[in-house]
C-alpha positions as CSV (number, residue, x, y, z in Angstrom):
1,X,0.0,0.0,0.0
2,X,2.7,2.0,0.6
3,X,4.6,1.7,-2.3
4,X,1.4,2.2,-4.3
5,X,1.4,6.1,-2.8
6,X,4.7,6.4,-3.4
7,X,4.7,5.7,-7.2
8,X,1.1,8.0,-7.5
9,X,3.1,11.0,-5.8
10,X,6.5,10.1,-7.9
11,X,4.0,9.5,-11.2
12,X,4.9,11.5,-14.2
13,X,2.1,13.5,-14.0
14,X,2.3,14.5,-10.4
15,X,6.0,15.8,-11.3
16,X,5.4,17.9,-13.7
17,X,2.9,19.3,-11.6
18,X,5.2,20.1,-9.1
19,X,7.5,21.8,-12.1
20,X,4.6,24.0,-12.8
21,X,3.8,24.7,-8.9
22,X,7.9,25.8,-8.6
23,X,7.7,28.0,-11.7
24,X,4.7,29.4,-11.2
25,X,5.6,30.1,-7.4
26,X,8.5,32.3,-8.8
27,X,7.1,33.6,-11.2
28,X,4.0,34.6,-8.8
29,X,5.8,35.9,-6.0
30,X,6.8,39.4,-7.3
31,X,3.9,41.4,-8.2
32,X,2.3,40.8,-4.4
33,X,5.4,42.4,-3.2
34,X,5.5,45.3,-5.6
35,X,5.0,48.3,-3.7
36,X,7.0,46.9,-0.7
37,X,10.4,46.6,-3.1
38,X,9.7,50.0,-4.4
39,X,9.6,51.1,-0.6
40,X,12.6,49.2,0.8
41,X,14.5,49.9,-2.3
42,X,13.6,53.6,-2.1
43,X,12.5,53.6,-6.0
44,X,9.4,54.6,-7.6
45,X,6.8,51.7,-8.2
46,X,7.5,52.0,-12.2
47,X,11.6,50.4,-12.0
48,X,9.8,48.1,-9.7
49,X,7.1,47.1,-12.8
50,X,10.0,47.3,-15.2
51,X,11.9,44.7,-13.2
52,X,9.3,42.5,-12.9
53,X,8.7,43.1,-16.5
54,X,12.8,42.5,-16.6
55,X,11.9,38.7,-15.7
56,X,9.3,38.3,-18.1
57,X,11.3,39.4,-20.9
58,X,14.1,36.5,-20.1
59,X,11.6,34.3,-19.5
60,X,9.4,34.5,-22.7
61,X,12.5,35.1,-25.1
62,X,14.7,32.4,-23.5
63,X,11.7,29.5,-23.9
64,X,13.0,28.9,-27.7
65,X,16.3,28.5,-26.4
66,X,15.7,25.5,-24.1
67,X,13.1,24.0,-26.5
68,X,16.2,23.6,-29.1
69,X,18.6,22.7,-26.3
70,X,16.5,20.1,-25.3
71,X,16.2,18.4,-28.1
72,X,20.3,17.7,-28.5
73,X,20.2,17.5,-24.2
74,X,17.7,15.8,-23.8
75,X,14.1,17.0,-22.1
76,X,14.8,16.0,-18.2
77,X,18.4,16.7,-17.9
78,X,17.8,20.0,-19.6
79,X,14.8,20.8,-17.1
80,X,17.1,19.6,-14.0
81,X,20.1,21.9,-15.2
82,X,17.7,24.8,-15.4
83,X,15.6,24.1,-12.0
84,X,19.3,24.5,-10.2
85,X,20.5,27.1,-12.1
86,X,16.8,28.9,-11.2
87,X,17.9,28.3,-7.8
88,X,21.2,30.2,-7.3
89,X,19.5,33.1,-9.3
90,X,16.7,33.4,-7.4
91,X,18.6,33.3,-4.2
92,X,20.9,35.9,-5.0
93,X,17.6,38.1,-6.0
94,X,17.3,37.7,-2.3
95,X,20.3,39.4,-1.6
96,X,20.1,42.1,-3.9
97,X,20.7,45.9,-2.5
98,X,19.8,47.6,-5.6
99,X,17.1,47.7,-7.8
100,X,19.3,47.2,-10.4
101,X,20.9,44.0,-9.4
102,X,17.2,42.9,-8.3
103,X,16.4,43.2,-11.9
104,X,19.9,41.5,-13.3
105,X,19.2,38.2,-11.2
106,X,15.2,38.4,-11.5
107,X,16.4,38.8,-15.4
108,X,18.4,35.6,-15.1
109,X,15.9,33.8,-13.2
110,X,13.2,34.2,-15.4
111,X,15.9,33.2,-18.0
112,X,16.6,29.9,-16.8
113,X,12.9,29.3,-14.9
114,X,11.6,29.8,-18.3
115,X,12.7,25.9,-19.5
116,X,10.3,24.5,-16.8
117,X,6.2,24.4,-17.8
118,X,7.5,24.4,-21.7
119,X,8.9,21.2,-20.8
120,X,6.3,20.5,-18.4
121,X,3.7,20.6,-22.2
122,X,6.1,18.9,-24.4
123,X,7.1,15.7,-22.0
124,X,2.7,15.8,-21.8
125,X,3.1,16.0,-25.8
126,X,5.4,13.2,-26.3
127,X,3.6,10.9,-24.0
128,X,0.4,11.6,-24.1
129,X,-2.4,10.6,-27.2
130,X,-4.2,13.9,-28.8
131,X,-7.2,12.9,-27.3
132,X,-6.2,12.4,-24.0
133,X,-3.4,15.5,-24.1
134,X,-6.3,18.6,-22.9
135,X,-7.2,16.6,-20.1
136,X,-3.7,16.2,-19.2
137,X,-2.4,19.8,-19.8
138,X,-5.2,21.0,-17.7
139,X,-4.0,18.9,-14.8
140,X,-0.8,20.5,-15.2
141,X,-2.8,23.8,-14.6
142,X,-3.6,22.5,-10.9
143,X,0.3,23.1,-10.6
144,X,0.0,26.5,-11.5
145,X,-3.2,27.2,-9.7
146,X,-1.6,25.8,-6.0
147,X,1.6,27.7,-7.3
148,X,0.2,30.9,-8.1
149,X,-2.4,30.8,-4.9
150,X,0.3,30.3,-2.5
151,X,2.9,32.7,-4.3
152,X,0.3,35.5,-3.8
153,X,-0.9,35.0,-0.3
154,X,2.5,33.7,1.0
155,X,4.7,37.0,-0.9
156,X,2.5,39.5,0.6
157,X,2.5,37.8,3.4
158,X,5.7,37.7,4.4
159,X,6.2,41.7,2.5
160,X,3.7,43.2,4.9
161,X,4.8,40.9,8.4
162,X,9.0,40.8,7.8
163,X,10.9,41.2,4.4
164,X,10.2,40.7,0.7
165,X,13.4,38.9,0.4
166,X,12.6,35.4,2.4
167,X,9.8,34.7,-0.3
168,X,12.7,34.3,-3.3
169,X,14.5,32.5,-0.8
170,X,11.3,29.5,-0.5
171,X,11.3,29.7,-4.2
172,X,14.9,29.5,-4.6
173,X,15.0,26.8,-1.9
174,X,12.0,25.0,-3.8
175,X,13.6,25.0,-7.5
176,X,16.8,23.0,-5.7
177,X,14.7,20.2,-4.3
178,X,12.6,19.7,-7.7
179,X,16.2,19.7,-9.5
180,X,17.1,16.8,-7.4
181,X,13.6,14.9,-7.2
182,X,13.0,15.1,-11.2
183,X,16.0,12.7,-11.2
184,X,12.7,10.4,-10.8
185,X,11.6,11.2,-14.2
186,X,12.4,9.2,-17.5
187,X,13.2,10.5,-20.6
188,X,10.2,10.7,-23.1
189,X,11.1,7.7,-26.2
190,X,10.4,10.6,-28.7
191,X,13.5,11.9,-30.5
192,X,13.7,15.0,-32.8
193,X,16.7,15.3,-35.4
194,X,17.0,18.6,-37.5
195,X,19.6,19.1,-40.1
196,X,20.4,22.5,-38.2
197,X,19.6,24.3,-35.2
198,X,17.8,26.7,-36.6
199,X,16.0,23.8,-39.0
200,X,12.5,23.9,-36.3
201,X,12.5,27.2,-36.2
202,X,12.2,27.9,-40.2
203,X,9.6,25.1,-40.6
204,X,7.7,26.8,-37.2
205,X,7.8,30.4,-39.3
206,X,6.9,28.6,-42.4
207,X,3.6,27.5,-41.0
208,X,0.7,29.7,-40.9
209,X,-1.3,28.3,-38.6
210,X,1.9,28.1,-36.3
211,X,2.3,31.3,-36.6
212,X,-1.6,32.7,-35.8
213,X,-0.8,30.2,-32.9
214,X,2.1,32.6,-31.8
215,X,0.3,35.7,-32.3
216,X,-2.8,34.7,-30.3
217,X,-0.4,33.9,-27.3
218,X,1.4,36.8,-27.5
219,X,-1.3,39.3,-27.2
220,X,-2.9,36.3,-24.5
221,X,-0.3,37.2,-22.4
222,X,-0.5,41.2,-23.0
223,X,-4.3,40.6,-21.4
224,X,-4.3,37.8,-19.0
225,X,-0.9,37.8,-17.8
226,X,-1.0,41.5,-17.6
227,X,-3.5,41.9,-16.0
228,X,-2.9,39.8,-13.3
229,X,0.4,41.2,-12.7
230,X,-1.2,44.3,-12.0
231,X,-3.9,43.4,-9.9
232,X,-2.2,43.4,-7.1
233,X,-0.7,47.0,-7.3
234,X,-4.3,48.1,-8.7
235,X,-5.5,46.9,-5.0
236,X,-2.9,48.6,-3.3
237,X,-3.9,51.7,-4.9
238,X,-6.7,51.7,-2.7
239,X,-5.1,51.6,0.5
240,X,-5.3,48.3,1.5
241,X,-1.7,46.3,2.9
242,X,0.7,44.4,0.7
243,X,-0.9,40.8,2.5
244,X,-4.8,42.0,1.4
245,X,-3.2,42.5,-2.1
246,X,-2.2,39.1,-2.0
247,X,-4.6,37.6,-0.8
248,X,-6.7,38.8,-4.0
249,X,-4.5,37.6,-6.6
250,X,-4.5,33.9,-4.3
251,X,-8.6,33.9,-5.0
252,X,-6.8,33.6,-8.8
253,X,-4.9,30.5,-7.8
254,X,-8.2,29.0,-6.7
255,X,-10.1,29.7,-9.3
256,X,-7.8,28.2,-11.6
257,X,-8.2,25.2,-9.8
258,X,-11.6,24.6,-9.7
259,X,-11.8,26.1,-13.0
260,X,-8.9,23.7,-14.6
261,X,-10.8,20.3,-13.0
262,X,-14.8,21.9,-15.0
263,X,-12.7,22.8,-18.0
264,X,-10.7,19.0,-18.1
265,X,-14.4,17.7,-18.0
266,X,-15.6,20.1,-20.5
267,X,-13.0,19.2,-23.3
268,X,-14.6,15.7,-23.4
269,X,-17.8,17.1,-24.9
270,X,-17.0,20.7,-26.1
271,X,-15.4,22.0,-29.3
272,X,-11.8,23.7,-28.2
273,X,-13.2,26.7,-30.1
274,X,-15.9,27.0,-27.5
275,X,-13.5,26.7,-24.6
276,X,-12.0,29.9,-26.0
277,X,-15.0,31.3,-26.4
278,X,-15.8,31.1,-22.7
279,X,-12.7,31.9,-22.0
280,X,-12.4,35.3,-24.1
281,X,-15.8,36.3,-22.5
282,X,-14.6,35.8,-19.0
283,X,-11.7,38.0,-19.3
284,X,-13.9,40.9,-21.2
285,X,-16.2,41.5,-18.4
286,X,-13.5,40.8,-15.6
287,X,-11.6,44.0,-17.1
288,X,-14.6,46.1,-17.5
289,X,-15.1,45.0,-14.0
290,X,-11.9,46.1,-12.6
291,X,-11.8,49.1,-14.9
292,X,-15.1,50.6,-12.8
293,X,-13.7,49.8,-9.6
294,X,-10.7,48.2,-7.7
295,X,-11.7,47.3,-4.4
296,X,-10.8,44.4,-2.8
297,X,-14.0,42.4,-2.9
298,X,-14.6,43.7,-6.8
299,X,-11.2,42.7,-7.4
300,X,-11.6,39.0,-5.9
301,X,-14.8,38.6,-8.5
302,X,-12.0,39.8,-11.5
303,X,-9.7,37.4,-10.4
304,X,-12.5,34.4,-10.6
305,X,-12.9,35.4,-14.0
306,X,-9.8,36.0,-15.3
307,X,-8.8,32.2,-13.4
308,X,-12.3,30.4,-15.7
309,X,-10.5,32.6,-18.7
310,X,-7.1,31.2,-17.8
311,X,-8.1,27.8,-17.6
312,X,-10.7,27.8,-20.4
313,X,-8.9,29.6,-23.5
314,X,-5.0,29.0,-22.4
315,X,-5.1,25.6,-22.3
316,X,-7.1,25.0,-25.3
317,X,-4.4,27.4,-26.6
318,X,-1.6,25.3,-25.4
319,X,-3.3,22.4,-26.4
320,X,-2.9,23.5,-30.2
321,X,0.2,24.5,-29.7
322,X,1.4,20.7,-28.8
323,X,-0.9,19.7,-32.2
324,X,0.3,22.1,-35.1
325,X,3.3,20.8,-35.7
326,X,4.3,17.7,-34.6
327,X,7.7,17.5,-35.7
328,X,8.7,20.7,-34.1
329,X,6.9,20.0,-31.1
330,X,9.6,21.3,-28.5
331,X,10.6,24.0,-31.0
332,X,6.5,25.2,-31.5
333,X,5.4,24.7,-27.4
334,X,8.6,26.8,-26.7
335,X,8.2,29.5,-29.2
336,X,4.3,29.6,-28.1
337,X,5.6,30.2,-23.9
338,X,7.8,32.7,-25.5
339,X,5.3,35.1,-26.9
340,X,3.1,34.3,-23.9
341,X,5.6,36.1,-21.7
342,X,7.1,38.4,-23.8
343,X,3.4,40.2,-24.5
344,X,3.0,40.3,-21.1
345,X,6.3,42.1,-20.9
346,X,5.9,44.8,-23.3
347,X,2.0,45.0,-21.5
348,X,4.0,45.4,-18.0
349,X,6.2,48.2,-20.1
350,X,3.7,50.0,-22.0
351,X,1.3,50.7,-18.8
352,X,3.9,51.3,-16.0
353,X,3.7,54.9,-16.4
354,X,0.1,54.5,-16.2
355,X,0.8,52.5,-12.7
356,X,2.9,55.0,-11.5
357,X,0.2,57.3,-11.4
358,X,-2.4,55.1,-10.6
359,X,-4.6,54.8,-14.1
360,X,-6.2,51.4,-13.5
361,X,-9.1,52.5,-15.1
362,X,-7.2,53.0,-18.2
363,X,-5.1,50.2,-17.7
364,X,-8.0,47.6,-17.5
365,X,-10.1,49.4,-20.0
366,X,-7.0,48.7,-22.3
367,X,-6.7,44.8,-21.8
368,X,-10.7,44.7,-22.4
369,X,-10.3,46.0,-26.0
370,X,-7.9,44.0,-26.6
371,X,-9.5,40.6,-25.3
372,X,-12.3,41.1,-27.8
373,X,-10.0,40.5,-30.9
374,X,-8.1,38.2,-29.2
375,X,-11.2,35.6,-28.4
376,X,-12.8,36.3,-32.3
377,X,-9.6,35.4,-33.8
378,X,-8.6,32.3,-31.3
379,X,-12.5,31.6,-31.7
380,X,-11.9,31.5,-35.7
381,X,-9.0,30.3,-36.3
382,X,-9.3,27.0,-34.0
383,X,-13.1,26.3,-35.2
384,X,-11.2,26.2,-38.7
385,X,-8.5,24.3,-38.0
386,X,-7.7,20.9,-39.0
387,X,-5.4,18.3,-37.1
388,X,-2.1,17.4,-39.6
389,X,-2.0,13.9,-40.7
390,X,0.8,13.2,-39.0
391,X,-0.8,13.7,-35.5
392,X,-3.6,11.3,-35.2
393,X,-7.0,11.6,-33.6
C-alpha cells in the first residue's frame, strides 16, 4: 500500500505538476510584493514594474532556447540543469541591495525558470495521445493554480509581516529540491533530429497556422498575464496592505483550480473553439469590472474570472500548440511560452507609467479592448483548423 502512494506521488504527471507549482511560485511571487520593493529599495513603483517586466522578458525570449537545447540534451536533464540554475539566481535576487541588481538576477531567473512548464507541455506531448493530451495539460494547470495561490498569499505575506526577500529564498529553496527529485523522471522515447539548429524554427515560421498560434499567445499574455500582474498594485492603490493584495490575486490561484478540474471535464464534450470562447468572454467583463472599480471584494470577483478565462482559453491554446506541428513540437510549445511572456512584458512596459500614477481604469479598460480581438480570432481560427495527418485523432 505504501509503495502504491509512493509511485502515484512520484508518477509522471504529479512531477510535472510540481514543475509547474515551482515556476509558477516564482514567477508569482513578485507582483504581491511590488509596492513593498519599491519602498525598501527607495525607488518609484514603475523600476519596480520594469523589473518584474525584466523577468518576463528572459523568460518569454529564452523559452525557444531551451526548447532547441532540449532536443540535442535531452528533455529531463535540460529541465534539472535549469531548475538548479533557477535556484542560485533566485537566491541571490534575495540578496540584492539595488534595484538594479534585483532586476539583473530576477532577469536571469526568469531566463533559466523559463525551461520548466515548456517542458512541463512537451514531455505531456510526447507521452500523451491527442485525445487524451487537454485533459492532461489542464491537470498540469492545478500546478499552476496551487503555485500561483500560494505565491500570492504567502509574498505579501511575508512583504507586509517581515521582508520581501525570504519569499525568493522559498522559491529559490524549492527549484533546488525539484532539480534533485526530477531525477525520478524518465526520458520521453520521442527523439527530434533537425539538419540545423535553426531547422525547427524555419519550418515553425513557415507554418501559418503556427504562426496565428504565436500571435494569439502573445497578445494572450498582454491581457491575461498583464493583468494579473497588476492586480495586485491596482489593490494597493486603494489603500489596502501588501498581505490584502495578495490575498486577491490567491482567489486567482483558486479559481484556476476549480476552473482547470470543470474545464478537463468540458474538453470531453465541447469543441476547443468553444473553450475559448468562454474563455475570451470571462476575461472581457472581468476587465470592465476592474476598470469601474478596484476594491478588494470587486477585485476578488475579477480574479475568478480572469482564473475560468485562464483555464478555459490558455489551455485549449496550449493544447494547439502541442498539435500544429508535430515535428517541431519542443521548438513550436517553446516558441508559443515565449510570446506568452514576452506580451506580457511589453503590456507590463507599456502601462507602467500608467501605474505609476495610478490609471487602472485605463489600464484595464485597455486589456478589455484587446481581449475582444483576441477571443474572435482564437474563436476563428481554432473552429477552422484541421489536425495534420501526422498527429492522429
Amino acid at each position: 500500500m505504501r509503495g502504491t502512494a509512493s509511485r502515484r506521488w512520484s508518477s509522471p504527471i504529479r512531477l510535472l505538476q510540481y514543475t509547474a507549482l515551482v515556476s509558477t511560485l516564482d514567477r508569482f511571487a513578485m507582483p504581491p510584493m511590488l509596492v513593498a520593493i519599491a519602498v525598501d529599495l527607495d525607488v518609484p513603483l514603475s523600476r519596480a514594474v520594469q523589473a518584474a517586466g525584466a523577468y518576463f522578458v528572459a523568460y518569454g525570449l529564452m523559452q525557444p532556447v531551451w526548447g532547441l537545447v532540449s532536443d540535442r540534451l535531452g528533455l529531463v536533464r535540460t529541465l534539472r540543469i535549469t531548475l538548479f540554475l533557477s535556484a542560485l539566481t533566485t537566491a541571490a535576487s534575495a540578496l540584492a541591495g539595488s534595484m538594479l541588481a534585483l532586476a539583473v538576477f530576477r532577469c536571469l531567473a526568469g531566463g533559466f525558470f523559463g525551461a520548466a512548464f515548456p517542458a512541463a507541455l512537451i514531455y505531456v506531448g510526447d507521452t500523451v495521445p491527442a485525445p487524451q493530451r487537454q485533459r492532461q495539460i489542464t491537470r498540469l494547470m492545478v500546478g499552476v493554480a496551487l503555485g500561483t495561490a500560494i505565491a500570492s498569499a504567502l509574498a505579501g505575506l511575508l512583504a507586509h509581516v517581515a521582508t520581501w526577500r525570504l519569499a525568493f529564498l522559498v522559491t529559490g529553496g524549492s527549484a533546488l529540491l525539484l532539480a534533485g527529485g526530477l531525477g525520478r523522471l524518465a526520458e520521453p522515447a520521442v527523439t527530434r533530429t533537425h539538419r540545423t539548429v535553426v531547422a525547427p524554427l524555419v519550418q515553425a515560421m513557415r507554418s501559418r497556422v503556427t504562426v496565428l498560434v504565436l500571435l494569439l499567445a502573445f497578445i494572450e499574455g498582454a491581457v491575461l498575464l498583464g493583468a494579473l500582474t497588476l492586480l495586485p498594485p491596482a489593490v494597493e492603490a486603494t489603500g489596502v496592505s501588501s498581505s490584502v493584495a495578495g490575498g486577491v490575486t490567491a482567489v486567482y490561484g483558486v479559481a484556476v483550480f476549480v476552473s482547470a478540474r470543470l474545464v478537463g471535464r468540458l474538453s470531453r464534450d465541447l469543441h476547443p473553439a468553444r473553450l475559448i470562447g468562454l474563455g475570451g468572454a470571462a476575461a472581457l467583463v472581468g476587465c470592465i469590472v476592474m476598470a469601474v472599480s478596484q476594491a478588494p471584494a470587486v477585485a476578488m470577483l475579477v480574479a475568478l474570472l480572469l482564473g475560468l478565462a485562464w483555464a478555459a482559453m490558455h489551455s485549449s491554446l496550449q493544447t494547439w500548440a502541442t498539435e500544429v506541428l508535430p515535428g517541431a513540437r519542443a521548438t513550436v510549445v517553446s516558441l508559443f511560452a515565449g510570446s506568452l511572456f514576452v506580451g506580457s512584458a511589453v503590456a507590463a512596459v507599456v502601462v507602467s507609467g500608467l501605474a505609476q500614477d495610478d490609471r487602472y481604469r485605463e489600464i484595464f479598460l485597455l486589456a478589455a479592448a484587446t481581449s475582444i480581438p483576441l477571443a474572435l480570432l482564437a474563436v476563428w481560427g481554432r473552429a477552422t483548423w484541421r489536425r495534420a495527418e501526422e498527429e492522429p485523432a
